[in-house]
C-alpha positions as CSV (number, residue, x, y, z in Angstrom):
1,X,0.0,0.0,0.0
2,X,1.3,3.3,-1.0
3,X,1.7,6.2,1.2
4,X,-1.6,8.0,2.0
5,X,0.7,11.8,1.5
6,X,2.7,11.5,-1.4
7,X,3.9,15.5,-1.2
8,X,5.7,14.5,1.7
9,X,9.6,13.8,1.1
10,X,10.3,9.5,1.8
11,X,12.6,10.9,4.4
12,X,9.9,12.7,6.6
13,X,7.7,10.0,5.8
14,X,10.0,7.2,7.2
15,X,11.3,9.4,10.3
16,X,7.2,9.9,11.3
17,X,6.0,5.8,10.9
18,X,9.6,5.3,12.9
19,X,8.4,7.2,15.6
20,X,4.7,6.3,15.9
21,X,6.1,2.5,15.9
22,X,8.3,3.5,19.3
23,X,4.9,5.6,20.2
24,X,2.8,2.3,20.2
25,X,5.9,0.1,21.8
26,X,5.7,2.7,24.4
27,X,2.7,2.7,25.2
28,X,2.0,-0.9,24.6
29,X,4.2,-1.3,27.0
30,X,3.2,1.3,29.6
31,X,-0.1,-0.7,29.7
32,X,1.1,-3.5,30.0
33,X,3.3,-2.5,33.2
34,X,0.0,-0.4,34.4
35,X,-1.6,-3.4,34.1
36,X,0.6,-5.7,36.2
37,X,1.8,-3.4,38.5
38,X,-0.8,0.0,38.7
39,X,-4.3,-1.0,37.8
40,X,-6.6,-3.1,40.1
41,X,-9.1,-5.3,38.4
42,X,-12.4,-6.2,39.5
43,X,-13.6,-10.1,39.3
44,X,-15.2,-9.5,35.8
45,X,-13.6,-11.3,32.5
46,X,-13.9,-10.3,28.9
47,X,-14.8,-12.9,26.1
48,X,-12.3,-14.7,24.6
49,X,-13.3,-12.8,21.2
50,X,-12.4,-9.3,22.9
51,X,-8.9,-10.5,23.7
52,X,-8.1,-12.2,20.1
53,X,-9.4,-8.8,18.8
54,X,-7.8,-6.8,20.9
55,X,-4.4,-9.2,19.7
56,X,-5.0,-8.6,16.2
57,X,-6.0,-5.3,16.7
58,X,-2.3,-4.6,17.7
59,X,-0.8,-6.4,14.8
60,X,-3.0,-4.7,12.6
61,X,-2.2,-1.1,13.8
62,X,1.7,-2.0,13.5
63,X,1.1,-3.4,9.7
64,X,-1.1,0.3,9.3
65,X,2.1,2.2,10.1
66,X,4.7,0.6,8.1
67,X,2.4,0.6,5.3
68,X,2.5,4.1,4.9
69,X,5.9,4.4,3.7
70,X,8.0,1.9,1.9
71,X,11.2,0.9,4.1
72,X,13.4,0.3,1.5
73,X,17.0,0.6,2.2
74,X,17.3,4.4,0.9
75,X,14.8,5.6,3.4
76,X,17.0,3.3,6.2
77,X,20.0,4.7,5.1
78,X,18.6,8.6,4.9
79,X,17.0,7.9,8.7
80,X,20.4,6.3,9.8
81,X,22.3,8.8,8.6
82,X,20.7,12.5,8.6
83,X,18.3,11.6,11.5
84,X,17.9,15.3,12.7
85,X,18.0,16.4,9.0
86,X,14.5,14.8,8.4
87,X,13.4,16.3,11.7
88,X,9.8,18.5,10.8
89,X,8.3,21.1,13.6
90,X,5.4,18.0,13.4
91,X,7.6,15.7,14.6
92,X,8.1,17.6,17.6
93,X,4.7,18.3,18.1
94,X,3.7,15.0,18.3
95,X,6.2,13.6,20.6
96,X,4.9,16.2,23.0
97,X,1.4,15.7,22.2
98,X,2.3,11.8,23.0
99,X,4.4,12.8,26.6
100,X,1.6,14.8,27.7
101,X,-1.3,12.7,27.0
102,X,0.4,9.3,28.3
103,X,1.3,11.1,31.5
104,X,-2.4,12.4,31.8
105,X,-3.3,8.7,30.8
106,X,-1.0,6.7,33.8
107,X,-1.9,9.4,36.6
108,X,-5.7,8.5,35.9
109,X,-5.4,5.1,35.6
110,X,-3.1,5.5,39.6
111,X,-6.2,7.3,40.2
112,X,-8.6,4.8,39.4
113,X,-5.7,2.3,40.8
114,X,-5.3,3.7,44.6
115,X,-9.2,3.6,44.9
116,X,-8.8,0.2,45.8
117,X,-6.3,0.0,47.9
118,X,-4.9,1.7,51.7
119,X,-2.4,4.5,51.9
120,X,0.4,1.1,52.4
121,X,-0.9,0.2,48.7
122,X,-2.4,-2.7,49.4
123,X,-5.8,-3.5,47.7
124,X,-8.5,-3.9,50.2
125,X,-11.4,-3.8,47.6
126,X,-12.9,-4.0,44.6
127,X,-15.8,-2.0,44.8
128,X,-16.4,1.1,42.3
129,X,-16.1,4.8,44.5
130,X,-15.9,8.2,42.5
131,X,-12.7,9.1,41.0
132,X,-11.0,12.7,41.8
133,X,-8.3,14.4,40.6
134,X,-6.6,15.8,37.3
135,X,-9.1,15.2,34.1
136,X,-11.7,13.2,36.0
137,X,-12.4,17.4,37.3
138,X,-14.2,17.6,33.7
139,X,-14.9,14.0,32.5
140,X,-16.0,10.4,34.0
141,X,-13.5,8.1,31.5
142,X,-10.4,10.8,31.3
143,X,-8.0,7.5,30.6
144,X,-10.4,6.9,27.3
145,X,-10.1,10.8,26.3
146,X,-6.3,10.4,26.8
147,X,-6.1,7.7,24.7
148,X,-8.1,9.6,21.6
149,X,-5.2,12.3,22.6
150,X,-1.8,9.5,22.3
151,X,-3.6,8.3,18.6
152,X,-4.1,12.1,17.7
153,X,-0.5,13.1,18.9
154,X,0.2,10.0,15.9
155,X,-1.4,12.0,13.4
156,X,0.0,14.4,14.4
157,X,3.6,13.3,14.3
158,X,2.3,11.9,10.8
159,X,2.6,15.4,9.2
160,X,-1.7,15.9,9.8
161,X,-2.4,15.1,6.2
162,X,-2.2,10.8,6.2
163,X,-5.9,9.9,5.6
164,X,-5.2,6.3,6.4
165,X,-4.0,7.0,10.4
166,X,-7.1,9.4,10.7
167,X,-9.1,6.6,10.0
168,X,-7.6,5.1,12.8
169,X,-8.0,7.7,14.4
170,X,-11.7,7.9,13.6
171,X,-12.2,4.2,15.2
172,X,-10.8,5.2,18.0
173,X,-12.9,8.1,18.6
174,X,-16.1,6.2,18.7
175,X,-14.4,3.1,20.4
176,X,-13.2,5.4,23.5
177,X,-16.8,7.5,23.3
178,X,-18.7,4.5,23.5
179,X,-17.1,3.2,26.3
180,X,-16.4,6.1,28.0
181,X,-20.8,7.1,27.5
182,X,-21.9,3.4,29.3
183,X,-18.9,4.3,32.3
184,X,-20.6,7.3,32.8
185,X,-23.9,6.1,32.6
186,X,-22.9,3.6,35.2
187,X,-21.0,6.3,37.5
188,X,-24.5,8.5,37.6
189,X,-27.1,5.1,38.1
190,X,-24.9,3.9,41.1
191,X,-24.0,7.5,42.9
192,X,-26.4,9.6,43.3
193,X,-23.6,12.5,44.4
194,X,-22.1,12.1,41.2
195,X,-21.0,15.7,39.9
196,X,-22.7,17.2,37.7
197,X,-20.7,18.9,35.8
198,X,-18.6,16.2,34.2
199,X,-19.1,15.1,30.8
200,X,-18.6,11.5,30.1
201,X,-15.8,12.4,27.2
202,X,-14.9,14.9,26.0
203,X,-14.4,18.3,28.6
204,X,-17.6,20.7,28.8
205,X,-19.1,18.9,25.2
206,X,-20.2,15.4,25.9
């Protein structure tokens, strides 16, 4: 598959789908560690469909990125050896975009984490209480909203212009909404207390 932005040089091209494959080992990995070591789960399993999805999903993303530009051994050589020369203002952009929204992203999800658990850290519970602090101030799933922001920070780093990762971007959008519309449903059946200004997604909108 050819690039989806063909005005933009090979060498650009190559530096951005370098960096949004470190982007999603980064924060494929930051889950994962959140998940071991941060988040505490409640009793409830997924079906074996969600996880093979969720798999391929992965794969699938990695295979959308290197598609976009073809890695043959010029554009190696040219990121090898002029690295900084290929460097855009986007570039920058988006690894800030991609800082800021994963830091957002693990401080809610310690958020959501230390509910269940004592000032020692030790879980003690797994019973649902209202979340406080940082985005969860304007919305009920602020961990869903910062993921929309890491895939944006993609395009981003993309140059803005690749249709193909806005698409993904698009799925990701109504992916995150949906889930983050039935969490606040749930939030606002079970407490009546529940604030009333938050949104369920996106700040002061929805």
């Amino acid at each position: 598959m050819e690039s989806s932005s063909p005005r933009q040089p090979h060498g650009e091209l190559a530096l951005s789908a370098f960096l949004v494959l470190v982007f999603l080992w980064l924060h494929s990995f930051r889950r994962l560690f959140e998940c071991f070591y941060v988040s505490v789960f409640s009793n409830a399993v997924i079906h074996v469909a969600q996880y093979c999805f969720g798999l391929a999903y992965y794969v699938l993303v990695g295979l959308t990125v290197l598609s976009q530009v073809p890695l043959d051994g010029r554009n190696v050589y040219i990121i090898g050896k002029n690295l900084l020369m290929q460097a855009r203002w986007f570039h920058i952009l988006g690894m800030l975009m991609f800082i800021w929204s994963s830091a957002h992203q693990y401080k809610c999800h310690v958020i959501l984490g230390n509910l269940r658990k004592n000032k020692a850290g030790v879980v003690i519970h797994c019973s649902h209480r209202i979340p406080f602090g940082d985005w969860f101030e304007y919305v009920s799933s602020p961990n869903y909203l910062a993921e929309l922001m890491i895939y944006i920070s993609m395009a981003v780093t993309f140059g803005f212009h690749n249709l193909t990762w806005w698409l993904v971007v698009t799925y990701v959008f109504f992916s995150q909404a949906l889930s983050a519309l039935l969490s606040h449903k749930f939030y606002k059946s079970k407490f009546v207390s529940y604030p009333r200004h938050r949104r369920a997604f996106l700040p002061f909108l929805f």
